[in-house]
C-alpha positions in Angstrom: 11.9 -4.6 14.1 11.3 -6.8 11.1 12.8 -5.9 7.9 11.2 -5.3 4.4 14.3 -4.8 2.8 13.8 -6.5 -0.8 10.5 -7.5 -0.3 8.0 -7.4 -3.3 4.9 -4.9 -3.2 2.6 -5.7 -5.9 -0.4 -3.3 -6.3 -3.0 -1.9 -8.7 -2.1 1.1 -11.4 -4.2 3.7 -10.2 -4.4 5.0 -13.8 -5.9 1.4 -15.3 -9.2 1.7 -14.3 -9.9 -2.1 -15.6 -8.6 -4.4 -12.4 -10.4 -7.2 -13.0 -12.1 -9.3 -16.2 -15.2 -10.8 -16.7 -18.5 -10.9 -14.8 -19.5 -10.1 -11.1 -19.3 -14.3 -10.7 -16.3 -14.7 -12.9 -13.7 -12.3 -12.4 -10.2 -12.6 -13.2 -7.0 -10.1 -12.2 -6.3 -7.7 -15.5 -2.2 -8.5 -15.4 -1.5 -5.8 -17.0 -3.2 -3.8 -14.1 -0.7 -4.9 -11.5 2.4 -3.1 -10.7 5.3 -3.9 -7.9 7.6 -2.1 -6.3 11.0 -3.6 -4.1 10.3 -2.2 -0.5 13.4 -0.9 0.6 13.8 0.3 4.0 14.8 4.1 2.5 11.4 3.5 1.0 9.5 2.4 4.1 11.0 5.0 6.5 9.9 7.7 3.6 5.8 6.1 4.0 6.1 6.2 7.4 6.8 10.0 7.3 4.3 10.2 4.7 1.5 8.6 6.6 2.5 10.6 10.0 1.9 13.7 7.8 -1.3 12.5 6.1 -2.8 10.1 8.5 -1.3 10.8 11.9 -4.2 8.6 13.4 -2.6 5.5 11.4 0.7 6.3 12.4 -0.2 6.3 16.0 -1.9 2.7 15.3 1.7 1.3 14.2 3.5 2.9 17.3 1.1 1.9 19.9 0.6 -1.6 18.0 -2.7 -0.9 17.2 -2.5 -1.4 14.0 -5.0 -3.5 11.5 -6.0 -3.6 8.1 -6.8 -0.2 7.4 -3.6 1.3 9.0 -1.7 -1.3 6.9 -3.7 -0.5 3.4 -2.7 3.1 4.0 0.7 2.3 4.5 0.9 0.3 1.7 -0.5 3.6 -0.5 2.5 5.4 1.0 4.7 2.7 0.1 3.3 2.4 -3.7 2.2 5.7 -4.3 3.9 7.9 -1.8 0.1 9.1 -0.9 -2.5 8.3 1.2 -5.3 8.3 -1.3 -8.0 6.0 0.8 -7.6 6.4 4.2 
């Protein structure tokens, strides 16, 4: 199994509600918007619990190696927010 141990999560405040600046053409990333996290493994073992409670379906995606972008977004919410908010 791969480790995350250390890696950097970066994802958006859920209470900024201004991501991104400019026009539909010319957007840019509001900075102040952005938020990380260090992934521990303590950390991803607790979203993995957390998306086999909310999002069992997900969960079964990682085990059986079915996984794809919407499993991963999800656990990235349980990493970040220790929810599944969209999923």
């Amino acid at each position: 199994m791969i480790s995350y141990d250390g890696k950097i999560l970066k994802f958006f405040d859920e209470a900024n509600d201004t991501w991104y600046h400019g026009d539909f053409n010319n957007q840019t990333v509001n900075k102040e918007a952005i938020k990380s996290i260090k992934v521990t493994d303590g950390r991803l073992i607790e979203a993995l619990y957390i998306l086999k409670e909310k999002t069992a379906f997900q969960f079964q995606n990682i085990i059986n190696e079915n996984d794809d972008a919407e499993t991963h977004d999800c656990l990235a919410q349980a990493i970040a927010y220790k929810d599944v908010i969209f999923g």
